[in-house]
N, C-alpha and C positions, 0 to 999 in steps of 0.2 A: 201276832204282831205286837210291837211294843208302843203305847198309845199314857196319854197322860189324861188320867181321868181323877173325877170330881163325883162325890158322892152328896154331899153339904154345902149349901151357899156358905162364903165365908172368904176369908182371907187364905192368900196363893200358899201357906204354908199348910193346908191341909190337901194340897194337890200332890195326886201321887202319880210316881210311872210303874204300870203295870202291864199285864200281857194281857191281850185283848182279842175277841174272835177276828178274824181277818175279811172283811166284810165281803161278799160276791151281788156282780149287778144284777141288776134288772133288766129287762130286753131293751128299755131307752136309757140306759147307766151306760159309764164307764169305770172301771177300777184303775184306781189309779197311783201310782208308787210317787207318794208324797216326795221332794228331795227339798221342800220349804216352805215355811208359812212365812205368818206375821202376825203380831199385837193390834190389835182394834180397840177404841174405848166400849166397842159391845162384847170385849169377851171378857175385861172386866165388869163391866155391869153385870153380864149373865152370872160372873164367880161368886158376886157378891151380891146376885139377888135383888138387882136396883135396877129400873124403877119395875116398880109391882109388876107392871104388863109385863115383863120376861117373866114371873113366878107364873100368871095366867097362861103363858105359852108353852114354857119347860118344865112345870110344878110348882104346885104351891107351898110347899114344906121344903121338898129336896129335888135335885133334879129329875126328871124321868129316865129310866132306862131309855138306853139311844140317843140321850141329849145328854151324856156323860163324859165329853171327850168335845173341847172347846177349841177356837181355832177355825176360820169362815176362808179367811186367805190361803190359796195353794199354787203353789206351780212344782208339776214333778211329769213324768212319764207313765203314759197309759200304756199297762200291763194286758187290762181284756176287756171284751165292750160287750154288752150284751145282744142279743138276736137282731133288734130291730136300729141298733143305732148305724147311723149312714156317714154322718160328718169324721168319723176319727178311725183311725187303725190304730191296732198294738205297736208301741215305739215310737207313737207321735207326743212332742212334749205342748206342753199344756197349763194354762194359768187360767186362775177365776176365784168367784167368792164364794163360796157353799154354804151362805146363810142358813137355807132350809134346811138342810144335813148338817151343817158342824161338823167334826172330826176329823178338822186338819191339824191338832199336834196329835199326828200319828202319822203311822209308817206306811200305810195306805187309808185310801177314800174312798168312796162312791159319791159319782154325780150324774144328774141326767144331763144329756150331752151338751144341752142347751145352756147350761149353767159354765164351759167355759170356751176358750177361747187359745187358737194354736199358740203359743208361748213367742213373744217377740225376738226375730234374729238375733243373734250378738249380744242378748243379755246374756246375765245367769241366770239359776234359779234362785235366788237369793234377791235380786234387782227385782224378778219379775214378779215374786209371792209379795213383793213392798207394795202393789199399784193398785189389787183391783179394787179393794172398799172404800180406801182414802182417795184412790185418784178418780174412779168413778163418782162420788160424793162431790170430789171438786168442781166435774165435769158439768154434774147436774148443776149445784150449785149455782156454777158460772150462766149458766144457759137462764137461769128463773131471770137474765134480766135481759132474754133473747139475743141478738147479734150485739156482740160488744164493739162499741165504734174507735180507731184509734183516736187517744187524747180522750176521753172519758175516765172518771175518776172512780179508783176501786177501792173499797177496801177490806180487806182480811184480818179478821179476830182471830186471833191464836195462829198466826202466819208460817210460826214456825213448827208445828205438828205435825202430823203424818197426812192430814185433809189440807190443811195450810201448806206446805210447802209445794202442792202436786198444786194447788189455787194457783200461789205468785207464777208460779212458770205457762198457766194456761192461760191466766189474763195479760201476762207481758207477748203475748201470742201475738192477742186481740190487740196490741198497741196501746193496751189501755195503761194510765199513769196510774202504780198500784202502791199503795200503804199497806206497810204489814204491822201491825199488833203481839205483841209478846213481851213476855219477860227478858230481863238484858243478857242472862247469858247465850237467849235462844237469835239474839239479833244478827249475829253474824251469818249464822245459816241463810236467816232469811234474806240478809243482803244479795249471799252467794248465788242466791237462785234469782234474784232481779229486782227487788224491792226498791224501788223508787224514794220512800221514806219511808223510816223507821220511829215506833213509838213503843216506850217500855212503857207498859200499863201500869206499873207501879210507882212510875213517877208522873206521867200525864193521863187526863182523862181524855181521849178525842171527841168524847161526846163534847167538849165546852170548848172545843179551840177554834169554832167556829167555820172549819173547812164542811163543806157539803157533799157527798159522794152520789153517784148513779147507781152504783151495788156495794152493799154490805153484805158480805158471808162471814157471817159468823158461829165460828167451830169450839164457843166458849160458852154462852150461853148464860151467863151468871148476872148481866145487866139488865135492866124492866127494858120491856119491848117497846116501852113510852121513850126512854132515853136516845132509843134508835131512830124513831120516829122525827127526833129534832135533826139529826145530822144527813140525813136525806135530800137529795133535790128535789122540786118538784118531777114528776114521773118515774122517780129514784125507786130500787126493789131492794129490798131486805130477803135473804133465804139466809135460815137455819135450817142448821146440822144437828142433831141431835136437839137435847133440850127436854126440862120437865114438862108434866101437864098442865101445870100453872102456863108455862112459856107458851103452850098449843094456845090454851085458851086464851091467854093476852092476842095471839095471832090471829085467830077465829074474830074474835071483837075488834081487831084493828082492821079486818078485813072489813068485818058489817058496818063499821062506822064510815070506812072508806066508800063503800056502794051506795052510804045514805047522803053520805054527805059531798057523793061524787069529786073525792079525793083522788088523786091522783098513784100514790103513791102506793107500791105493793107489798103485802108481806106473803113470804112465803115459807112452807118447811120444805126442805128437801127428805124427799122417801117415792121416788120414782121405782125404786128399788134394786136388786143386784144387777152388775154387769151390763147396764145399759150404757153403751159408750165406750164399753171396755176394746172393742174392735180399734176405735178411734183413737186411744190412748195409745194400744200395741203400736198403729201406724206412724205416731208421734215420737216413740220410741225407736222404731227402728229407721226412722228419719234423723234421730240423733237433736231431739226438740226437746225430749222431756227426758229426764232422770230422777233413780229412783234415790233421795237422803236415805243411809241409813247410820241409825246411831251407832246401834249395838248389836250382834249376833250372838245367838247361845245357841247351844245344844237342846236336843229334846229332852233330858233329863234336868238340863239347868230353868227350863219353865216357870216352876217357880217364880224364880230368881227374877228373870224378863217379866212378869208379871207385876212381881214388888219395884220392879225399877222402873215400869209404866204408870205403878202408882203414885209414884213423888210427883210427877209431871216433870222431870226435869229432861228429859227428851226430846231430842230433835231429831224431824224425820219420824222416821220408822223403828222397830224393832223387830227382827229378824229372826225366826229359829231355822236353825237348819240341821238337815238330819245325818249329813256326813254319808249319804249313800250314795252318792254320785261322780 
């Protein structure tokens, strides 16, 4: 099979497409004929080696064999299942996030069965490889601040991204009055999907404009976790997405100081982990509630390229590879 692999942390121009064994399941797998992924900011990190804890889990020099072929998002058709799997048959289509396996830019996968979920009616496979890590992540996200009430005040750092834009449409769900955060040329998107108000972070700070929010999901991560702590209500949650170990441990200490000093106010990271909620999302989808932004589509050999173009940040939505096999 033809798979794009990674020998060297480093930058996407040392990413190459080459022919690749064609993997076979295991009695609880599925094989699966990829027909699309997606970009995640963890398959940059992983390319490039950042933060340390991916070299501790895929290698500390280079990657390890079997963690060579990047790419967690999939939705394509299962070709063959192994002895003991029960949920799926050959010819059933299929989306999910392959974290622990990786090796969706490529032309097939394996996964155990658990890992995904029947493919939403009436999408494509392009729609459907957009949802599970950004819009699960949103899902979670959303939920650190339990049942969102309507007229409660939300808001979304980096609104218009791939975990952002799958936010503004789950919290306009909820009823809640939602603020999106981003760069100006990302604002339009985020209106499209339902943004209530809009802030380009390059010209205002919302940490100082004095509005107070019930949740902050923040998919940016580059402000002290002190700064967030001011624009909070009382009983207000904070979840992050992503985020250094500096940011963990600001969150860990915001928490202990909150328990001592019987604060109110919550911090949380999101990492509930893959595909939880991804059932709930399909059903949203094929309800015709949630859609998936996407920017840009490439080929499996243009990689690379969708790689260096998720690097600028200037993206909106998703980024799409599709493999032209379907």
């Amino acid at each position: 099979m033809k798979a794009i692999v990674f020998t060297q942390y480093g930058p996407p121009d040392g990413l190459e497409l080459k022919e690749a064994p064609k993997p076979a399941p295991k009695d609880h797998e599925i094989l699966v004929r990829v027909h699309a992924s997606s970009i995640n900011s963890w398959d940059w990190e992983f390319l490039n080696g950042t933060p340390f804890v991916n070299r501790l889990m895929f290698g500390i020099l280079k990657p390890k064999p079997g963690k060579q072929i990047l790419g967690a998002d999939i939705a394509g058709t299962i070709e063959a299942v192994g002895r003991q799997v029960t949920r799926f048959q050959p010819g059933d289509a299929v989306f999910g996030d392959l974290w622990d396996n990786w090796n969706g830019f490529a032309e097939y996968a394996c996964a155990h069965e658990t890992a995904l979920e029947p493919k939403p009616a009436d999408s494509s496979f392009e729609e459907a490889a957009a949802v599970p890590q950004a819009g699960v992540l949103a899902l979670q996200g959303l939920r650190k601040a339990g049942q969102l009430l309507p007229g409660q005040k939300v808001l979304i750092n980096g609104a218009g991204g791939g975990v952002g834009t799958f936010a503004v449409q789950l919290a306009k769900l909820s009823g809640a009055e939602v603020t999106g955060v981003d760069a100006a040329h990302k604002l339009n998107t985020v209106r499209s999907v339902g943004a209530d108000h809009l802030i380009d972070y390059t010209q205002y700070d919302f940490t100082t404009t004095g509005e107070r929010y019930d949740l902050i999901l923040d998919c940016q991560g580059y402000r002290s976790m002190f700064d967030h702590k001011c624009t909070l209500r009382p009983g207000g949650t904070y979840a992050m997405v992503g985020g250094s170990m500096l940011r963990v441990l600001q969150l860990l200490f915001l928490n202990s100081w909150g328990s001592l000093t019987r604060a109110s106010r919550k911090f949380s990271l999101v990492a509930e982990g893959p595909n939880k909620g991804l059932a709930d999302l399909k059903a949203l989808m094929e309800a015709g509630k949630l859609v998936s932004i996407i920017d840009r589509t490439y080929g499996l050999s243009e990689v690379p390229d969708a790689l260096s173009y998720f690097g600028q940040g200037r993206h909106k939505g998703k980024i799409v590879i599709a493999m032209g096999n379907h």
